[in-house]
VODOLO-697996 format. One record per residue (C-alpha): x, y, z; chain; residue in three letters. Coordinates in Angstrom, 2 decimals. Layout:
BEGIN
east | north | up | unit | code
X | Y | Z | A | ALA
...
// end
This chain:
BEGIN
east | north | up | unit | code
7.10 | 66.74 | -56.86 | A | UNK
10.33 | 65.64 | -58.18 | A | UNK
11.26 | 63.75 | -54.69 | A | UNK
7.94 | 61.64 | -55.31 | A | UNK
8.88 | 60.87 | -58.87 | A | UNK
12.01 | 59.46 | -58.16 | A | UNK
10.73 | 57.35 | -55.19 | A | UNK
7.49 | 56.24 | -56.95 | A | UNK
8.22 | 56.46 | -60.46 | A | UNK
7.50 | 52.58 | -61.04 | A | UNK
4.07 | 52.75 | -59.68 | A | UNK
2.61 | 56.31 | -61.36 | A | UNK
-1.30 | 56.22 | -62.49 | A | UNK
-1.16 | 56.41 | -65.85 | A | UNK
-4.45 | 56.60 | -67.72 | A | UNK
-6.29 | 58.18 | -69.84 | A | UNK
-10.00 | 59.61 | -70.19 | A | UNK
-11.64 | 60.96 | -73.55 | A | UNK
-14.88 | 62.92 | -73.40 | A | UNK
-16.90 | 62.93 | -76.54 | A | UNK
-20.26 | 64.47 | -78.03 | A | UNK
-20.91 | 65.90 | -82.07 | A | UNK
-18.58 | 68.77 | -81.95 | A | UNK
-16.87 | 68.14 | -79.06 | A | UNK
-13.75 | 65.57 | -78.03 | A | UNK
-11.19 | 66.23 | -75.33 | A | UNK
-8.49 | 63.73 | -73.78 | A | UNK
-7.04 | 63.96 | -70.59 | A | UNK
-4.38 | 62.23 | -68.67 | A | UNK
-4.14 | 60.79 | -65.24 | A | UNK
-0.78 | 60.83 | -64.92 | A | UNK
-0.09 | 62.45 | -61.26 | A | UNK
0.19 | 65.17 | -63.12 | A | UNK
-2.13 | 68.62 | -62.73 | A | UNK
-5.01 | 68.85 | -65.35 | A | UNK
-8.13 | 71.03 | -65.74 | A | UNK
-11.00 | 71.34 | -67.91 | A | UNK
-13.40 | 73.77 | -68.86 | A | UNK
-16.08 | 72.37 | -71.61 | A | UNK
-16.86 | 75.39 | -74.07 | A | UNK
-20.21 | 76.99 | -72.89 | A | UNK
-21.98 | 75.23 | -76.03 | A | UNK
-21.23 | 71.51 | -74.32 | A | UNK
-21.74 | 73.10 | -70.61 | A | UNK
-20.91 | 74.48 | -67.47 | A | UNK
-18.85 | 73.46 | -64.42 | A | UNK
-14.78 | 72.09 | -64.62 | A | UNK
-12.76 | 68.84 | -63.89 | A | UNK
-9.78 | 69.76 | -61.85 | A | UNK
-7.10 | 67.82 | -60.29 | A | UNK
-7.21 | 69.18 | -56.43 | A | UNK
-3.47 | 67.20 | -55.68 | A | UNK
-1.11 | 65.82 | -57.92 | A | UNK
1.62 | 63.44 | -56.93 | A | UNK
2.91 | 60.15 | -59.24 | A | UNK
1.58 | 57.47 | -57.20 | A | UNK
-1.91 | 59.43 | -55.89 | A | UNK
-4.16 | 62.12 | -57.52 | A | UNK
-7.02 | 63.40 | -56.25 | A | UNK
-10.01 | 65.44 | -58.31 | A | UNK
-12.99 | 67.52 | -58.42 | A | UNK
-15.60 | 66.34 | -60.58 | A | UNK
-18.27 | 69.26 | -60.97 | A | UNK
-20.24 | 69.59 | -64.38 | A | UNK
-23.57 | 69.60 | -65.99 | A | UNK
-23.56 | 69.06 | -69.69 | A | UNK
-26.25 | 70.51 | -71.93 | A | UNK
-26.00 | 67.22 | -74.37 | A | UNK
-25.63 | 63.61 | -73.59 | A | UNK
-21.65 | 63.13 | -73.57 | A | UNK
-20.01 | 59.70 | -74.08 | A | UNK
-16.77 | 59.31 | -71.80 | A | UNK
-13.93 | 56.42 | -72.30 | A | UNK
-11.05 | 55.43 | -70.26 | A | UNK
-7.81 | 53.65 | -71.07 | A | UNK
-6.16 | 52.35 | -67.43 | A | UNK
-2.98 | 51.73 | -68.88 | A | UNK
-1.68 | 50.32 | -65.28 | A | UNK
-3.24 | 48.83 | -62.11 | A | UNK
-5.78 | 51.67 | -60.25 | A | UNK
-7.82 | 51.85 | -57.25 | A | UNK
-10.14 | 54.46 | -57.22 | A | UNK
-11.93 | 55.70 | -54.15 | A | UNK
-15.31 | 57.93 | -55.50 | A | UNK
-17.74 | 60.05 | -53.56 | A | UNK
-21.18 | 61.22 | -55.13 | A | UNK
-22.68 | 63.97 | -54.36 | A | UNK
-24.26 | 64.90 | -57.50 | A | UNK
-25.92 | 63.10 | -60.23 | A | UNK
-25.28 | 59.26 | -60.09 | A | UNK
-23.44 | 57.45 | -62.86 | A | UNK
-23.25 | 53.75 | -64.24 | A | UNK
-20.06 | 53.06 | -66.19 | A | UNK
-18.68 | 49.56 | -67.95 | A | UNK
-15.10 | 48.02 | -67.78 | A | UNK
-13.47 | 45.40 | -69.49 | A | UNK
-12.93 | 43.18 | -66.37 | A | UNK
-16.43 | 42.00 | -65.62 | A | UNK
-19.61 | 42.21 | -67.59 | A | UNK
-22.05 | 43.83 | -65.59 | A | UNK
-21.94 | 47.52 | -65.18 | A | UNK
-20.62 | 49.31 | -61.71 | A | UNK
-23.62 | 52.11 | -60.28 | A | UNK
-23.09 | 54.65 | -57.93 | A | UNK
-26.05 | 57.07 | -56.55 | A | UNK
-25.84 | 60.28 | -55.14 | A | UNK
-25.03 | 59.93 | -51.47 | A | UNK
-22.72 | 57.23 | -52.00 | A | UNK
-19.13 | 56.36 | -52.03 | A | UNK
-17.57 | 53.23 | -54.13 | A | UNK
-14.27 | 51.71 | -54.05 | A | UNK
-13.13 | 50.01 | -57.19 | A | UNK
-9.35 | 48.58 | -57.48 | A | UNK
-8.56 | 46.36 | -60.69 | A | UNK
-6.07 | 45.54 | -63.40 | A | UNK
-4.86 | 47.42 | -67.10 | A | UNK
-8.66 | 48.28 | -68.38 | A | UNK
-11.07 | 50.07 | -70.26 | A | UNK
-14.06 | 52.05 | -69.32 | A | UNK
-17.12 | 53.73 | -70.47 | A | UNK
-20.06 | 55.70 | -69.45 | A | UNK
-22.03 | 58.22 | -70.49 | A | UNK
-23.05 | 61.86 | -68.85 | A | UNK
-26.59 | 62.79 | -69.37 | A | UNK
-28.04 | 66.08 | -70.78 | A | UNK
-28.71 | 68.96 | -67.74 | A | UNK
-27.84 | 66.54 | -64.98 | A | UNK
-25.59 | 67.48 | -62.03 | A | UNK
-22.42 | 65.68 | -61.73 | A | UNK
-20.51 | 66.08 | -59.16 | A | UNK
-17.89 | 63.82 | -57.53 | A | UNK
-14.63 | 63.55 | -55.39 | A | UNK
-12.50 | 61.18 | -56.34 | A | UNK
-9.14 | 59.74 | -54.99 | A | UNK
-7.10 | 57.83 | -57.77 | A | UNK
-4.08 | 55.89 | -56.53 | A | UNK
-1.55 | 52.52 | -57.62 | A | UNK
-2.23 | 49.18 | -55.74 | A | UNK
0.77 | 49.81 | -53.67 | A | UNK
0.29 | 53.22 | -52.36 | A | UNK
-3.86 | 51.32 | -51.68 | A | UNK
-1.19 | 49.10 | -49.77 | A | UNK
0.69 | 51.34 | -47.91 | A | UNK
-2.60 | 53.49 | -46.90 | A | UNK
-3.91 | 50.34 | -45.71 | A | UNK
-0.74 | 48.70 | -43.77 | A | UNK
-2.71 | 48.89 | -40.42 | A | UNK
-5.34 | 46.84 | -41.32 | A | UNK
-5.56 | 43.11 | -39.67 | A | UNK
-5.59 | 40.55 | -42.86 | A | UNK
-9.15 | 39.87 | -42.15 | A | UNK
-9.73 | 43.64 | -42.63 | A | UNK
-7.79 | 44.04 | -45.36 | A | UNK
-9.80 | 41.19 | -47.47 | A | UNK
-12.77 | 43.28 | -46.60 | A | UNK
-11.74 | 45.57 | -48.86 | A | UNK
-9.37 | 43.64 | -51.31 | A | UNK
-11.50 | 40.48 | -51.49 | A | UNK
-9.77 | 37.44 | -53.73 | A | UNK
-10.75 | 38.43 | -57.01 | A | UNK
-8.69 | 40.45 | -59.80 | A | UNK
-11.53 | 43.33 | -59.45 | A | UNK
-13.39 | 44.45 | -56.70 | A | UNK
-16.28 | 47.14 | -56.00 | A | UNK
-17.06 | 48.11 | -52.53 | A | UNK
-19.86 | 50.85 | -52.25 | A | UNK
-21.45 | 52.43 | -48.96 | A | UNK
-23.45 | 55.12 | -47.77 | A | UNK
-21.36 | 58.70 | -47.33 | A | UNK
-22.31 | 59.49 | -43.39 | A | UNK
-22.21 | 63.30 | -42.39 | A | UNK
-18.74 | 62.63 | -40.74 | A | UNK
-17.32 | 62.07 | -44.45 | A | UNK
-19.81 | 65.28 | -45.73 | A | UNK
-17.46 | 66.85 | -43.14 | A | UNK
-14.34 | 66.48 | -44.62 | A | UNK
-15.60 | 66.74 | -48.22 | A | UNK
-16.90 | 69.94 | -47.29 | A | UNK
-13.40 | 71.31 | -45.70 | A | UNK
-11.45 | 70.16 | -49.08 | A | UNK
-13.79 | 72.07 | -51.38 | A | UNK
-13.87 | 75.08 | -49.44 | A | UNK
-10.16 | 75.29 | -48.80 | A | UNK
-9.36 | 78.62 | -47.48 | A | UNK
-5.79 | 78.57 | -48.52 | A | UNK
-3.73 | 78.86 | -51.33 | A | UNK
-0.25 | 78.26 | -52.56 | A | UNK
2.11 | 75.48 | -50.70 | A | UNK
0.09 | 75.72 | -47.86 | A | UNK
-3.22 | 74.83 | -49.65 | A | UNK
-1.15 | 71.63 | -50.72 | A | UNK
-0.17 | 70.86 | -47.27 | A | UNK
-3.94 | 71.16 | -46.37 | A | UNK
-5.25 | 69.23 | -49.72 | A | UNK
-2.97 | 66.32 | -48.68 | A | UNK
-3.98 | 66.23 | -44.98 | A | UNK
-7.66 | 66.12 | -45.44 | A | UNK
-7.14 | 63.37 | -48.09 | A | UNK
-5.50 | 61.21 | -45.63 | A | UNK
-8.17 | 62.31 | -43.00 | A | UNK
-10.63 | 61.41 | -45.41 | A | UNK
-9.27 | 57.73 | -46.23 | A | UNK
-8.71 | 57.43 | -42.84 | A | UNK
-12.50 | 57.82 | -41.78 | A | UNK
-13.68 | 56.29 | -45.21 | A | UNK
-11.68 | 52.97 | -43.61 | A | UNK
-13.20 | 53.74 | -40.32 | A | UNK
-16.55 | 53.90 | -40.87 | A | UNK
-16.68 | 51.27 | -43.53 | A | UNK
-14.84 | 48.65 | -41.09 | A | UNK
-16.20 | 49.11 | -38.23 | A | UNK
-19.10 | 52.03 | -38.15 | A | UNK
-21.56 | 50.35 | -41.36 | A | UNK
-23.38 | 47.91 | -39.07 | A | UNK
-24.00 | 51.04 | -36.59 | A | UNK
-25.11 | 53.62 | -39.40 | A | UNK
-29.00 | 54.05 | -39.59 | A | UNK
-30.64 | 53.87 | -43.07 | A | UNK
-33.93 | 55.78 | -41.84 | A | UNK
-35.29 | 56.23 | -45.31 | A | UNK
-35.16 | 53.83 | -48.66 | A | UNK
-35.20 | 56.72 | -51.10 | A | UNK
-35.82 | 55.32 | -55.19 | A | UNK
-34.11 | 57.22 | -58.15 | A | UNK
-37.31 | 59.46 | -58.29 | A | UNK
-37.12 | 60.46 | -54.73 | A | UNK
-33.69 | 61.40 | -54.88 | A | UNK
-34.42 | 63.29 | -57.94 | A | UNK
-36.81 | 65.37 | -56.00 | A | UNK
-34.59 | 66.17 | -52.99 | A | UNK
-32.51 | 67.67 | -55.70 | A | UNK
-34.86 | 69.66 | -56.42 | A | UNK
-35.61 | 70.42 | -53.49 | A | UNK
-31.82 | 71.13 | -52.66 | A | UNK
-31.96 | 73.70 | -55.98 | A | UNK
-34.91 | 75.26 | -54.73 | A | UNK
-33.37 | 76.13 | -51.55 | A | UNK
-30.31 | 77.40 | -52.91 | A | UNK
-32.23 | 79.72 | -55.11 | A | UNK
-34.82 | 80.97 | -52.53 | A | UNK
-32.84 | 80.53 | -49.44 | A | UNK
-33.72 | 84.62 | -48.20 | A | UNK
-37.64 | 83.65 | -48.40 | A | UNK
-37.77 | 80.01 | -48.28 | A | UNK
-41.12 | 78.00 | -48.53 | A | UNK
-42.35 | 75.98 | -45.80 | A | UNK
-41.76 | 72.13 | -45.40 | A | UNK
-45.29 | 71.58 | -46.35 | A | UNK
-45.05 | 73.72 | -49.62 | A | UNK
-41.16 | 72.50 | -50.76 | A | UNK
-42.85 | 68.65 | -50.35 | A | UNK
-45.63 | 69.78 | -52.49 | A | UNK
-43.11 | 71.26 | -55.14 | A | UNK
-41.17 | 68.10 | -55.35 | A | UNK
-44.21 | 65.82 | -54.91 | A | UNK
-42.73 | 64.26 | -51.48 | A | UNK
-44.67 | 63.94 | -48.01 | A | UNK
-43.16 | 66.10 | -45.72 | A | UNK
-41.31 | 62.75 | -43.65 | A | UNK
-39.34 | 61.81 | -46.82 | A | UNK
-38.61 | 65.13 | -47.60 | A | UNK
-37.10 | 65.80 | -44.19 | A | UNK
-35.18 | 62.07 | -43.39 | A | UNK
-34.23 | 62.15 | -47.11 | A | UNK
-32.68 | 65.33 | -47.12 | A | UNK
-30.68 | 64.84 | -44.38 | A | UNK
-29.62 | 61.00 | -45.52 | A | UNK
-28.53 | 62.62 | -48.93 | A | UNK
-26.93 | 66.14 | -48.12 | A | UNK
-26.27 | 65.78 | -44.39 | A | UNK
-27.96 | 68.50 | -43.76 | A | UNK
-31.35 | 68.90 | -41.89 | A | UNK
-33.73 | 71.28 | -44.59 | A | UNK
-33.71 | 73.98 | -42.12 | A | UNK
-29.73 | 73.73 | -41.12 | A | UNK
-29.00 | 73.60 | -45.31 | A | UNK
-31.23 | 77.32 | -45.90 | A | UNK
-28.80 | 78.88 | -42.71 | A | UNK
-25.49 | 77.49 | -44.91 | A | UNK
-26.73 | 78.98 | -48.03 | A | UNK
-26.74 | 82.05 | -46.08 | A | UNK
-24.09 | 82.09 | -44.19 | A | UNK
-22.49 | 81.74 | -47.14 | A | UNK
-23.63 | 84.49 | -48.96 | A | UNK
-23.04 | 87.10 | -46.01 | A | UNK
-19.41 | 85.89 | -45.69 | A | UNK
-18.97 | 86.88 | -49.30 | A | UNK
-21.17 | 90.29 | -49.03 | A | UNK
-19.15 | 90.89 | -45.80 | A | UNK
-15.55 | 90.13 | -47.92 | A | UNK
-16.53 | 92.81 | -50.29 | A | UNK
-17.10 | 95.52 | -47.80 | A | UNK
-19.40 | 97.20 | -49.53 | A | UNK
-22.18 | 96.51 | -46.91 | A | UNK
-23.06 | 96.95 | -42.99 | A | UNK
-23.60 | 93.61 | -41.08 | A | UNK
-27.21 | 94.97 | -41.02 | A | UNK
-27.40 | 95.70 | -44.34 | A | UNK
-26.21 | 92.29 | -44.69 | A | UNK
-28.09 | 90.34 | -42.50 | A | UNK
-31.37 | 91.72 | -44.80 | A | UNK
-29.52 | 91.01 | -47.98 | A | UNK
-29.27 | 87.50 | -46.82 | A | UNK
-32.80 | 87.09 | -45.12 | A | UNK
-32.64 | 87.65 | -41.08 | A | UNK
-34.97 | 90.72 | -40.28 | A | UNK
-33.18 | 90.81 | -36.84 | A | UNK
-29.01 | 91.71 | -37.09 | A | UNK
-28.45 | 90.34 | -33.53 | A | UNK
-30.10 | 86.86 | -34.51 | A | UNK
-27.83 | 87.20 | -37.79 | A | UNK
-24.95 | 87.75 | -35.96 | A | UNK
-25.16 | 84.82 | -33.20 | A | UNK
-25.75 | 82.41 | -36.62 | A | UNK
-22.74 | 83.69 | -38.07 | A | UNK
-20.70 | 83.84 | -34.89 | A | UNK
-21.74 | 79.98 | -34.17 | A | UNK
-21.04 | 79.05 | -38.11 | A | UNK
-17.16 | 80.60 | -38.56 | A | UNK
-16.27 | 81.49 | -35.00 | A | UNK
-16.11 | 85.09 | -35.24 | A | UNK
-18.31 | 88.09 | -34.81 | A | UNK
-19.59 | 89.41 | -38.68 | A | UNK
-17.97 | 93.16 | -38.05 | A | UNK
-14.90 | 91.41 | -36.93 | A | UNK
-14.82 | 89.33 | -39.82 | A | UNK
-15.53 | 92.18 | -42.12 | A | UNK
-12.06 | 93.95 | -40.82 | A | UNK
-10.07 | 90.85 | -40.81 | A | UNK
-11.37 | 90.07 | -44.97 | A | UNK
-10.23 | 93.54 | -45.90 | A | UNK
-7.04 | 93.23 | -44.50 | A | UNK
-6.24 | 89.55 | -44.70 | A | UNK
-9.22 | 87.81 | -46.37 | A | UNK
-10.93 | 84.75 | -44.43 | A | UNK
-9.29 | 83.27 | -41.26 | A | UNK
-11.36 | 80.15 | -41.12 | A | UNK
-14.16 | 78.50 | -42.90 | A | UNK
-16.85 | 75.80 | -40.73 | A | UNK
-19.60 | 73.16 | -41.25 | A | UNK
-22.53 | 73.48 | -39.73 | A | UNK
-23.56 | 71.27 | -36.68 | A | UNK
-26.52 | 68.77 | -37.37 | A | UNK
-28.50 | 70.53 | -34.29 | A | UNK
-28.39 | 74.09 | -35.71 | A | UNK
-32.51 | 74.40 | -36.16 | A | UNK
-33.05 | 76.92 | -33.91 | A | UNK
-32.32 | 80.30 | -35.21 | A | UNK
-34.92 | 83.09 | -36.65 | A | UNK
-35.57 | 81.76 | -40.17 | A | UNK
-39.48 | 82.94 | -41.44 | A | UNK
-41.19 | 80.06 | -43.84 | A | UNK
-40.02 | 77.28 | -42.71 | A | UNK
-41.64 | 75.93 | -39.69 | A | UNK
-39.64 | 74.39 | -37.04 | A | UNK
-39.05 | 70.36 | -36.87 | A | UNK
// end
């Protein structure tokens, strides 16, 4: 940390955010230093963590649901870009170089580089937030970017003293957002790892907004309502995922036909409905299976599959390894590998929901 200080000490992110309700004010630094925080359970659940820490870059988890309407301000007390990915609830938030407010939705990533500034939003009561976002100086933006063509770089940088950029997050970019929040390692090596799939991720952010955009589908035009209801729908699923309803009964639930349900789902979480219930749990077995306090068959039920051997071929295809296997290796070792699950995994024994 020290080595980066001294090389990048002119350029460090320095900023500052203050969170606000009755009762409640914290202030926090962006400083390329580490930070977390924990609202009291009063204000709400969920934390803000920095993930890596180094002067010139920083790089956070966002993940919080309020239970009162929360006014946040920001002091940008040096030049910032800020790379931000939305998975949650989507925010609008005001800055002092242009009028008009900046809006990101869930399912969407924005790019915002400007000057010394102030910002403000606010955080609604019982919504989801949840981001991942990548806070760096102009000239580490520049250094990140050095293989760009000029015309490719204005793309990005435009000619103006602000810019916002905002596209669609593609299931390549759910990948590696995935991987960072389920990092299986901890330590120096979890660093090493952190700071890899950061640079992975900028690099296919770059990739896919240069040269993949024009290529990328949009199957379904889903409105602020609609995506409301997919998180339902998303909440319902992770609730019920052992006995989950049918397509036709979840689109009921959420008032969606069954086509938006299914193309929205998968536009928003990159999963299909079916593939998202087998995550939830696979999941939850490779946490009842880390705790060794169950057979894989008395597993398998816990988590929903009547039959162990179709359990076990789901599990095998999700992390690689048979679940007994992986139940010796966790006691002695813990988890060898975590995994995503492939867009075509719809075929495996799952009652309700009705194959699509």
């Amino acid at each position: 940390m020290e080595h980066y200080a001294n090389i990048y000490g002119h350029e460090r992110i320095d900023a500052k955010k203050t969170l606000a309700c009755e009762g409640f004010s914290h202030t926090y630094r962006l400083d390329g230093g580490h930070f977390e925080i924990k609202p009291p359970e009063e204000i709400g659940v969920g934390a803000c963590r920095s993930l890596l820490t180094r002067g010139n870059i920083q790089m956070t988890n966002f993940s919080l649901t309020f239970n009162r309407d929360i006014q946040a301000n920001g002091e940008f007390n040096s030049p910032r870009t800020e790379l931000v990915f939305c998975l949650g609830h989507g925010i609008e938030w005001g800055t002092s170089l242009k009028g008009d407010n900046f809006g990101i939705d869930t399912g969407q990533s924005a790019l915002l580089y400007g000057g010394v500034r102030a910002e403000n939003c606010q955080y609604l009561r019982d919504a989801n937030y949840r981001f991942l976002s990548m806070d760096m100086s102009p000239e580490q933006f520049k250094r990140m970017t050095s293989g760009l063509t000029e015309d490719e770089r204005l793309r990005f940088t435009g000619n103006e003293a602000v810019f916002f950029n905002k596209n669609r997050i593609t299931p390549a970019i759910r990948l590696v957002l995935s991987q960072i929040w389920e990092c299986p390692y901890s330590g120096g090596v979890r660093e090493l790892y952190l700071e890899a799939k950061m640079l992975e991720l900028f690099a296919v952010y770059l990739n896919e907004s240069l040269y993949e955009a024009e290529r990328i589908p949009q199957t379904v035009r889903l409105s602020k309502d609609d995506m409301a209801s997919l998180q339902q729908a998303r909440e319902i699923l992770q609730r019920d995922y052992t006995e989950p309803p049918t397509l036709a009964a979840l689109a009921r639930s959420i008032c969606l036909n069954e086509f938006k349900l299914k193309k929205g789902f998968k536009e928003m979480f990159g999963y299909t409905v079916h593939a998202y219930v087998i995550e939830q749990r696979m999941q939850q077995a490779r946490h009842l299976l880390e705790q060794g306090s169950l057979t894989v068959t008395e597993a398998a039920y816990r988590v929903g599959y009547g039959n162990a051997s179709h359990f076990a071929a789901a599990f095998r295809k999700k992390f690689g390894v048979r679940p007994g296997e992986y139940a010796i290796r966790s006691r002695g070792a813990g988890p060898n590998r975590t995994g995503w699950l492939a867009d075509d995994d719809q075929n495996e024994d799952l009652p309700g929901l009705l194959p699509f």
